[in-house]
N, C-alpha and C positions, 0 to 999 in steps of 0.2 A: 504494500500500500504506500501511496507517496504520502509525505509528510501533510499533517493539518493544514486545509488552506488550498490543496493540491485536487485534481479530479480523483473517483475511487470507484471502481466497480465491487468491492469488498462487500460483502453482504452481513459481517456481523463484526462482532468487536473481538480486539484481540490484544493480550497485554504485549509492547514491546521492550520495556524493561521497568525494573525497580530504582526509584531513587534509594541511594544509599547517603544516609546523615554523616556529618562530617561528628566530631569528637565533640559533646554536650558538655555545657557551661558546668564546672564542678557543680558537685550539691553541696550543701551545709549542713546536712543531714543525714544518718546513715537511713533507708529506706527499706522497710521487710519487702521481700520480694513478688509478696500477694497484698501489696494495699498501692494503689495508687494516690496518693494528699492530697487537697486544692493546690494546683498549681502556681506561686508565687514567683513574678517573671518582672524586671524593667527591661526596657525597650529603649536606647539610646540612637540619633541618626545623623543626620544631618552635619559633620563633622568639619570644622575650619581652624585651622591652625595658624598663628603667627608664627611672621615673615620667618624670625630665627630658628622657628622650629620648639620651643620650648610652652609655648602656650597652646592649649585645644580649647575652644568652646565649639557645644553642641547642647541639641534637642536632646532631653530624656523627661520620661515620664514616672521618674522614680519619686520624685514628690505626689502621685496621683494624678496630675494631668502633665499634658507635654509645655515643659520649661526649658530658659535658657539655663545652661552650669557652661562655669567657666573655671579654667583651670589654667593657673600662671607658670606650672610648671611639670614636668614627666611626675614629681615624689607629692606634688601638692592634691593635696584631697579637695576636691572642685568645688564650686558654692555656686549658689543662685540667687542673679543681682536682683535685684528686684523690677518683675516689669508687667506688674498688672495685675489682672486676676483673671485676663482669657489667655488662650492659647497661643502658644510661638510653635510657627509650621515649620521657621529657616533661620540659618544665620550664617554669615560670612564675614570675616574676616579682615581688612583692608591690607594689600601688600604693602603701604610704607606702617604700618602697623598702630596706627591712633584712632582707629572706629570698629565696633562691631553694626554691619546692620542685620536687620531682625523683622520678621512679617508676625504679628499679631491678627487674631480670628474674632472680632469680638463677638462675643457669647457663644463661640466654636460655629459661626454661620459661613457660608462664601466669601462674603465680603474680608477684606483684608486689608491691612495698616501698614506704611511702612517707619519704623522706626532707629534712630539710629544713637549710639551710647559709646564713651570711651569705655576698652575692656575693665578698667574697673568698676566699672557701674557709674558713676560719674555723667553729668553733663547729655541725659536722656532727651531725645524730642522727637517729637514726629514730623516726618518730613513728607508723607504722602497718607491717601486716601480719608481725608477731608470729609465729613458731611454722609453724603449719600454714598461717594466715590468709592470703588475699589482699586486697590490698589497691589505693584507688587516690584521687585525688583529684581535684575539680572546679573550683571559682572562690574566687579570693581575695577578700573581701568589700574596695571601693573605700572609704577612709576611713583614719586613722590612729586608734588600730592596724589592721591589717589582720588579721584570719583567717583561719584553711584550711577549708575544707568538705571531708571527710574520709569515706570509709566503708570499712569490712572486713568480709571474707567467711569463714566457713570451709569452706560447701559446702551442699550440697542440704539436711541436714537441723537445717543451725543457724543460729540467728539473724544473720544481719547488723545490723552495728553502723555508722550515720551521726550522725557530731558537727562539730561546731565545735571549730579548733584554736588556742589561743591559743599562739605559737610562743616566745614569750617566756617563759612561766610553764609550756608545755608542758601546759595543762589542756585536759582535754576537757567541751564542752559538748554535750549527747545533742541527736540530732535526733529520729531514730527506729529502732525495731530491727522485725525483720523476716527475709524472704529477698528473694536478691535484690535487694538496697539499691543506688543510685549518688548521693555526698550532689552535689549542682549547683553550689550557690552561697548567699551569705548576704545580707541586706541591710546596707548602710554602717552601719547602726546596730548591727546583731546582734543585732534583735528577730525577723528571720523568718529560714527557712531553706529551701532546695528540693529534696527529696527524690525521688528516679526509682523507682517500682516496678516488676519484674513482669519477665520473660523477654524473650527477643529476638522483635519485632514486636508484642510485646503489652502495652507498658510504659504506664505512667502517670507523672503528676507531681504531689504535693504538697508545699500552703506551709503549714508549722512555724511557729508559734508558739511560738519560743522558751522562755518562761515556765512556759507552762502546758501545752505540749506539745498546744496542741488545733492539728489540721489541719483539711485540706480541698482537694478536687480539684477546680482548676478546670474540667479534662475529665475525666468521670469514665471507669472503665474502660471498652473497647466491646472486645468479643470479637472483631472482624477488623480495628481500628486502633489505632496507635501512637502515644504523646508523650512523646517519648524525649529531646529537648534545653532549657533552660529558665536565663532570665538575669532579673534584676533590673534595672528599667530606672527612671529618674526619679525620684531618690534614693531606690529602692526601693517607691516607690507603684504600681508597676508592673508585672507580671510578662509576660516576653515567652514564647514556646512555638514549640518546632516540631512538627506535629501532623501525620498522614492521619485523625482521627478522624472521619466523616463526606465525607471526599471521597478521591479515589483519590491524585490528586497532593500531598506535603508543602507545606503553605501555614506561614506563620508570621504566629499571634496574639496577643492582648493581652487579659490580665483586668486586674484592680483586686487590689495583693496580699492586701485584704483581704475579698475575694468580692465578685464583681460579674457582670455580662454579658462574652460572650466576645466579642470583633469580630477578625475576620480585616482586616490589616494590609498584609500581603506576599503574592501569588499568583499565580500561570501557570494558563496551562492548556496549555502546551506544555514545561514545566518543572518540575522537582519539587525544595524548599528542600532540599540539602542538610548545610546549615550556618550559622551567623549567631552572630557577638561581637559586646559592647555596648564603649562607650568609656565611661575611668574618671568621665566626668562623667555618665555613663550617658542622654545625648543624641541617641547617634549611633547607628547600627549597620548593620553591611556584612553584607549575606547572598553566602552561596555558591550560586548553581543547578547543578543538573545535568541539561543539557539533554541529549535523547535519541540514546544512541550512548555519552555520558559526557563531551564538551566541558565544560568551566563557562565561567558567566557570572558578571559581578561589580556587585553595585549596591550605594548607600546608602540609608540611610534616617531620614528624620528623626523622630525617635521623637514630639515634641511637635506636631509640624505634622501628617504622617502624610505630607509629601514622600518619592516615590520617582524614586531617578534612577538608570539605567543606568552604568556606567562603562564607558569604551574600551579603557581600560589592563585590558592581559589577556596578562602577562609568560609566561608558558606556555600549553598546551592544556587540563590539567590544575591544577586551585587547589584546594587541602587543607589546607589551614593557615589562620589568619589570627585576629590582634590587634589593635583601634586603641588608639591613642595615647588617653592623658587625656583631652583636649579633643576629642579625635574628629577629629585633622587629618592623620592619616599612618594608614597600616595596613601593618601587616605580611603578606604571605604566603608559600605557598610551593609553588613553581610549577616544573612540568615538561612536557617534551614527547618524541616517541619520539627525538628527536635533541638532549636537552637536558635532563640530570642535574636532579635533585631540589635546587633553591638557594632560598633565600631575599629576596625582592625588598620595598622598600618604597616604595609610592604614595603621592603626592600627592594627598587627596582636593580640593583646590582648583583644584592644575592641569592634574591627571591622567598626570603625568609618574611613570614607574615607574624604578626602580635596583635593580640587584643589590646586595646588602649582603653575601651569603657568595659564595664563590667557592671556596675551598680553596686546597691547594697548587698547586703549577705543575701540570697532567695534561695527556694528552693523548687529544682526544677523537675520535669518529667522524669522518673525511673525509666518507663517503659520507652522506647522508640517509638516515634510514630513515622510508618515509613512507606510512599503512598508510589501507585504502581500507575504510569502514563498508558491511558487504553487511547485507541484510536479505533474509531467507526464511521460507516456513512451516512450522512444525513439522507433525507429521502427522493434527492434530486441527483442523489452521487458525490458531494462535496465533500472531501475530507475533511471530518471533524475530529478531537482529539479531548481529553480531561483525565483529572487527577483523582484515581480510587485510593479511598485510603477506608480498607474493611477493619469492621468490627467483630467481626466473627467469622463462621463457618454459613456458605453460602447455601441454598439461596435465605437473605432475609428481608428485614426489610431496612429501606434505601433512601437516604434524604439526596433529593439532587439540591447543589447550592450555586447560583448564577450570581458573576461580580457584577459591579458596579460600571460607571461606563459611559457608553459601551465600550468606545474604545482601551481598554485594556484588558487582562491577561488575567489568570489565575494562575499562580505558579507555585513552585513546592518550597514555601515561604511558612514561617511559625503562625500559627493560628490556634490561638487557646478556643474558640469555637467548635474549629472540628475535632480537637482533642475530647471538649466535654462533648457531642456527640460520638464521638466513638465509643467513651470512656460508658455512654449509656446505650450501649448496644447497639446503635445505628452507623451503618455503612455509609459514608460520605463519598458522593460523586459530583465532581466539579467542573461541569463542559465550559471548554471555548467555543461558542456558538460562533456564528459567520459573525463578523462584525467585532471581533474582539483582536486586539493589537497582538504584535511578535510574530505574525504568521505572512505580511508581505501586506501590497499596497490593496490588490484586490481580493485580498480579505479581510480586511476591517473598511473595505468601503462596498461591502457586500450586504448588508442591512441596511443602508441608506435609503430615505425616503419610503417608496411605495416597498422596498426589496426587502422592508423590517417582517412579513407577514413571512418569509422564509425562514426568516430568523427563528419564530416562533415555532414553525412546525420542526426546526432541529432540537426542540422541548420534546417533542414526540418521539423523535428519531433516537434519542436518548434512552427513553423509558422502552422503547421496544429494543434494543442492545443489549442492555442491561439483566429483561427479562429471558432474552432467546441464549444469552451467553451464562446465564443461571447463577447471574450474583441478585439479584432482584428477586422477591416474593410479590407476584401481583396481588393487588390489595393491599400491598403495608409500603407504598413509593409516598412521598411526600418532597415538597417542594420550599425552598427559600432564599430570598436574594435582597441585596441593601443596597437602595438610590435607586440604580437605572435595573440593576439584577431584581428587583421589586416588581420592575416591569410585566418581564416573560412571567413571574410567579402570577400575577394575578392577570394577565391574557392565558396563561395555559389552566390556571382556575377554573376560567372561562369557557374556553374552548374545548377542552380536556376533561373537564371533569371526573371521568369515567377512570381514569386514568391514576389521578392519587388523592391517597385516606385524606390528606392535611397538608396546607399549604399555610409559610407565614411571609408577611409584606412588610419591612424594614427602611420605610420611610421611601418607598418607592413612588411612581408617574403612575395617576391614574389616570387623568386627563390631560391631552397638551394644552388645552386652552387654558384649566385652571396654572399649567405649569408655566405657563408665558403669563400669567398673570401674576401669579404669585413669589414667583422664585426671585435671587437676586438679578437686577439687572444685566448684570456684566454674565450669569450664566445663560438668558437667554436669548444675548446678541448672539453666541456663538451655538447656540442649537438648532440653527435649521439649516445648516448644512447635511443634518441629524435625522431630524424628524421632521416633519411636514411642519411649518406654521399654519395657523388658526385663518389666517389672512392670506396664505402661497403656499398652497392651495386650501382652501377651505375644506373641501369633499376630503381628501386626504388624512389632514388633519381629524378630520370625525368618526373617518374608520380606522 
């Protein structure tokens, strides 16, 4: 069968292997071999280091919600400045080393703050999302001073605003206004700048000319491809890109930042880029793959040679994160597995030797593995589809299917105390990537679009008849559940299905677009009709 995403004449499902857990977080506990405990876990991510290399601040959620902690040094035990009482999603670090900035959630909704603080906690303020505005930010430009690249939103029918932030004098420098904006990054000098346009799957990237405000699109728009990620490389003579414009799988390329031909860099054809940082010397740069199913792989790249090497060190199943160091000789990321909390690890790119650098407080974590097997089946048109079995028993029983959020994204063999306590209570967890879901190439996460979402659904179907014909399912004991957009399929296949499963639960899911265009934050639903039908383009659409 071709990989997920791929056509398939395959007529039922079949396991193609098992993930295997990388070496779990010590316990603090010695553990009897027939009791499994509540599972006591922090979760640390989002990791930025100064310039020197001695300071880390990062997101963790070891205080109970997710906080900034900063730590001024490898021996120093971290602490949390003070910054509010909602949620911090990000934080970065400034390469000449006098700012932390930091995106706040207030009351954990969409909308988003951008705020900016000396690493001691000192001299706090906010510098974006304003009132109504959402807001968010990109790359500190490498050089002293350093700037923010900055954009705010207020919603479908108002300008977005991308600038340059001087954090010192608190001045904005305009990039471009627009809908839709996401500002990337600046060059060391703070003559160009990199601005994202355009909705989800359909984005572009232009470089600003500071001065004179004149751009230009190294790729220009393409109606079924995306280039959506974008760094300044080689003291800025450079621009790197992550793209499908032109091929299915995300490749990562290289223009001249001052127009030139485009050459492709970085590429698979059994992989698709999802992710790549530059280092502060802008020399270096580490891509993320995500290979099919959702493992990643981890390589570098030498920006001026155009050397690419593989890396071994692969601290989790999962890698989502990741920073280097100035010189391009350490990177930061942040790595999990189903048996192995969301921590932050830093590699040696010389000798390839990884370490944990967060850990949290004392916890204690799973005895048991939880260790889930990638099936692959077809949907009922032929499409290869693929998800993540992680059984509870002796088969056949009964079977929760669980749909992410979305759509575009993934379900990957990532820590999930969820599925742990459904296992833990005898329920078989099976987790599809429907059409429509990321990591698997350009036309397939742009294969539920618009009227093609009614496909989507019936791979809800395609699922439960796999499941039952391959004898891990008990019909009559299937049940369904999904959170945000995975809320969706649960209550259309509710609907349509019935017949199908005992119990379905909806976890803040889309019942209706219209109430969803009316209700949700702004800035989410400028960028959802590239998605889903609008209420207005097309009407009829939108109501079925």
């Amino acid at each position: 069968m071709t990989s997920a995403g791929g056509g398939s004449t395959d007529t039922g499902m079949r396991i193609v292997h098992p993930m295997a857990d990388v070496e779990p977080v010590p316990t603090t506990a010695a553990l009897a071999p027939d009791t499994e405990p509540a599972v006591t876990v922090t979760a640390n991510w989002s990791a930025t280091a100064s310039p020197d290399g001695q300071g880390l601040a990062f997101v963790s959620d070891r205080s109970g919600e997710p906080k900034l902690w900063v730590r001024t040094s490898p021996d120093a035990t971290p602490t949390m400045p003070g910054t509010g009482v909602h949620p911090v999603g990000k934080v970065r670090w400034s390469p000449d080393g006098r700012w932390l900035a930091y995106e706040i959630a207030p009351g954990g909704a969409a909308r988003t703050e951008v705020w900016i603080m000396r690493p001691d906690g000192e001299d706090q303020r906010q510098v974006g999302g304003f009132g109504d505005c959402s807001s968010t930010f990109g790359e500190w430009s490498h050089g002293t001073p350093s700037v923010l690249s900055v954009a705010s939103s207020a919603g479908e029918l108002s300008p977005s605003q991308a600038f340059l932030l001087d954090p010192g004098t608190v001045q904005h420098v305009p990039l471009a206004a627009g809908v839709l904006l996401h500002a990337l990054d600046a060059s060391p000098d703070h003559r160009r700048g990199l601005v994202r346009h355009g909705p989800r799957t359909a984005r572009w990237v232009e470089v600003v000319q500071v001065a004179t405000q004149h751009t230009f699109a190294p790729i220009p728009p393409d109606d079924v491809g995306s280039t959506d990620q974008g760094h300044f490389a080689l003291d800025g003579r450079l621009v790197l890109l992550r793209t499908d414009v032109g091929r299915d799988l995300a490749a990562l390329v290289a223009v001249p930042s001052t127009g030139g031909d485009v050459r492709v860099v970085a590429e698979r054809d059994d992989a698709e880029l999802e992710s790549f940082c530059v280092s502060g010397d802008g020399r270096t740069a580490s891509l993320l793959g995500d290979v099919e199913g959702g493992p990643s792989e981890l390589s570098v790249l030498d920006i001026a040679s155009g050397e690419h090497r593989p890396l071994t060190a692969r601290p989790g199943d999962v890698l989502n994160w990741c920073e280097l160091s100035v010189d391009g000789s350490r990177l930061l990321v942040t790595a999990q597995s189903p048996s192995q909390p969301r921590n932050i690890w830093s590699i040696d790119l010389l000798s390839g030797g990884a370490r944990p650098v967060t850990y949290g407080p004392p916890q204690v974590v799973p005895a048991t593995p939880l260790t889930p097997e990638l099936h692959h089946f077809p949907a009922e048109d032929g499409l290869g589809l693929s998800g993540w079995l992680y059984r509870a028993g002796p088969a056949p029983g009964p079977v929760v299917l669980y749909f992410h959020g979305g759509p575009e994204a993934q379900d990957r063999p990532v820590f999930n105390p969820l599925y742990r306590g459904l296992v833990n209570a005898g329920l078989t967890v099976f987790a599809p990537n429907v059409r429509g879901s990321s990591g698997f190439g350009r036309r397939f996460v742009n294969a539920d679009n618009l009227d093609r979402r009614f496909q989507a659904i019936t791979d809800v179907r395609a699922a439960v008849t796999c499941l039952v014909d391959a004898g891990i399912a008990q019909p009559g004991r299937v049940g369904c559940m999904g959170r945000s957009y995975g809320g969706h399929p649960t209550l259309v296949a509710l609907t349509w299905y019935p017949d199908l499963f005992a119990v379905g639960r909806d976890v803040c899911g889309m019942v209706d677009l219209e109430t969803l265009y009316a209700h949700t934050e702004p800035s989410v639903a400028a960028a959802a009709p590239s998605n889903y039908a609008h209420p207005r383009r097309p009407r009829d659409l939108a109501r079925a």
